[in-house]
LUMRO-270697 format. One record per residue (C-alpha): x, y, z negated; residue number from 0. Coordinates in pm, whole numbers, plus 50000, padded with zeros to 5 digits. Layout:
+-------+-------+-------+-----+
!     u !     v !     w !   i !
+-------+-------+-------+-----+
!     X !     Y !     Z ! NUM !
...
+-------+-------+-------+-----+
This chain:
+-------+-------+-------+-----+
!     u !     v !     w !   i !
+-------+-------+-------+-----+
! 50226 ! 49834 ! 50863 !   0 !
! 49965 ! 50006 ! 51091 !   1 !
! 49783 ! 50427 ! 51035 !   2 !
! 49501 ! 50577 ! 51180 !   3 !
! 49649 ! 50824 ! 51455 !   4 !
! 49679 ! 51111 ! 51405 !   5 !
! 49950 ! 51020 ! 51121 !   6 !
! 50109 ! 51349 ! 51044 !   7 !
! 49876 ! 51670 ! 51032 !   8 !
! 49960 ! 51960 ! 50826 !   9 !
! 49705 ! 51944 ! 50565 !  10 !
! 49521 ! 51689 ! 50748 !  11 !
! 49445 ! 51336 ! 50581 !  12 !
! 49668 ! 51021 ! 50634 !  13 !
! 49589 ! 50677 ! 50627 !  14 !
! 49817 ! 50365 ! 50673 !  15 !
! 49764 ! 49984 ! 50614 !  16 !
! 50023 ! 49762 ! 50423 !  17 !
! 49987 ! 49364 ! 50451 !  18 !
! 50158 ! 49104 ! 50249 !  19 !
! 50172 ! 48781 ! 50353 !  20 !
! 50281 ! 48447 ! 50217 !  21 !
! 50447 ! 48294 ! 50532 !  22 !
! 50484 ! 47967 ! 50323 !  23 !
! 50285 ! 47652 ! 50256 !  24 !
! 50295 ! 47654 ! 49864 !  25 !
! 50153 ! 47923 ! 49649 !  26 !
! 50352 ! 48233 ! 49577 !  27 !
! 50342 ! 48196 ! 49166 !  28 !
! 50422 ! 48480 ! 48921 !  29 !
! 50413 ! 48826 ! 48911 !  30 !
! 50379 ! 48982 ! 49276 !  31 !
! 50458 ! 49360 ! 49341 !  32 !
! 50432 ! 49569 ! 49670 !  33 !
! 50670 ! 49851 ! 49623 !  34 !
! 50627 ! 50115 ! 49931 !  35 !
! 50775 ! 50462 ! 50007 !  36 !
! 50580 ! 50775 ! 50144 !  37 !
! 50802 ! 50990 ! 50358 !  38 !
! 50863 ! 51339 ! 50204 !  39 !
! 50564 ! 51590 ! 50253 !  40 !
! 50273 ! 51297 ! 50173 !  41 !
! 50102 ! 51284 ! 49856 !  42 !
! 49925 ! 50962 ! 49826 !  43 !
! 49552 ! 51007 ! 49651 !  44 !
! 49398 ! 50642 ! 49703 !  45 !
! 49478 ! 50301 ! 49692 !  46 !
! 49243 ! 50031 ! 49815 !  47 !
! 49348 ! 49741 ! 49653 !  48 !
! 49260 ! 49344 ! 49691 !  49 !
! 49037 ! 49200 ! 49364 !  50 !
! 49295 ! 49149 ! 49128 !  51 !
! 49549 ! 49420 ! 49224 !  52 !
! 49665 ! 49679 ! 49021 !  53 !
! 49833 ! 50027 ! 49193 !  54 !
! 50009 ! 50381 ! 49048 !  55 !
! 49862 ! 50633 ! 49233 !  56 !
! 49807 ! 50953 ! 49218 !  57 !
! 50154 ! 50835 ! 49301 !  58 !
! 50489 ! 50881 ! 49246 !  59 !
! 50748 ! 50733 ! 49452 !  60 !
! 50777 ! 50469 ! 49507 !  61 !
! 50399 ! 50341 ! 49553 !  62 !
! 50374 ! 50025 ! 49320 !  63 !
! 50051 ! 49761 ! 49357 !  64 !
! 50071 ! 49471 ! 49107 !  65 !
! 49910 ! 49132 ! 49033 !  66 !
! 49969 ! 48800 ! 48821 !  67 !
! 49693 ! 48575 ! 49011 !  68 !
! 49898 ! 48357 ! 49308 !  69 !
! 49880 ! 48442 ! 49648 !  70 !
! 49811 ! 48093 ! 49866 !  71 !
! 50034 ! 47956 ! 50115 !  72 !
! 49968 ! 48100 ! 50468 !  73 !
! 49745 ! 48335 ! 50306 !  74 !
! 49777 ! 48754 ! 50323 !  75 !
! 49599 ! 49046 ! 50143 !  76 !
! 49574 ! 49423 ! 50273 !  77 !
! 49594 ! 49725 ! 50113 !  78 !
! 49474 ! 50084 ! 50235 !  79 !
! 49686 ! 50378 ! 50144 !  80 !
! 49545 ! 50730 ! 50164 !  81 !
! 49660 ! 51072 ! 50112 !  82 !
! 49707 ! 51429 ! 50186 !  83 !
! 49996 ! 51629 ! 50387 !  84 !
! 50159 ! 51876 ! 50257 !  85 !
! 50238 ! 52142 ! 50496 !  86 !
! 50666 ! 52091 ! 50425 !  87 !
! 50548 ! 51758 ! 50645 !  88 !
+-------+-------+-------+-----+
């Protein structure tokens, strides 16, 4: 996981990155979920998803993205995760 510095800023803006790979040669079948947790004090407002993805948000915890289409050996998909902090950050 990577985020645009700075990450915590009382009612600033966060941003963070969350890649999921298939370190494997053979397709990754089936339903696929990314299941992430803010720390306390973020509220997540966006969810850039890959074609195909599905994710809760305005979110509660956890942070859920979805899909049913395979993910190909040695292949990866990113998703960008935006929000809001509160000022209990």
């Amino acid at each position: 996981m990577t985020h645009s510095a700075p990450f915590f800023a009382a009612r600033g803006q966060f941003s963070y990155t969350v890649v999921v790979s298939n370190g494997g040669q053979a397709p990754a079948n089936g339903f696929i979920t990314l299941t992430t947790f803010l720390p306390a004090g973020l509220v997540q407002t966006r969810a850039l998803a890959p074609g195909g993805w599905t994710c809760n948000f305005p979110a509660p915890q956890p942070v859920r993205c979805t899909n049913n289409v395979p993910l190909a050996g040695g292949s990866s998909v990113a998703f960008q995760m935006e929000g809001t902090v509160s000022e209990q950050a």
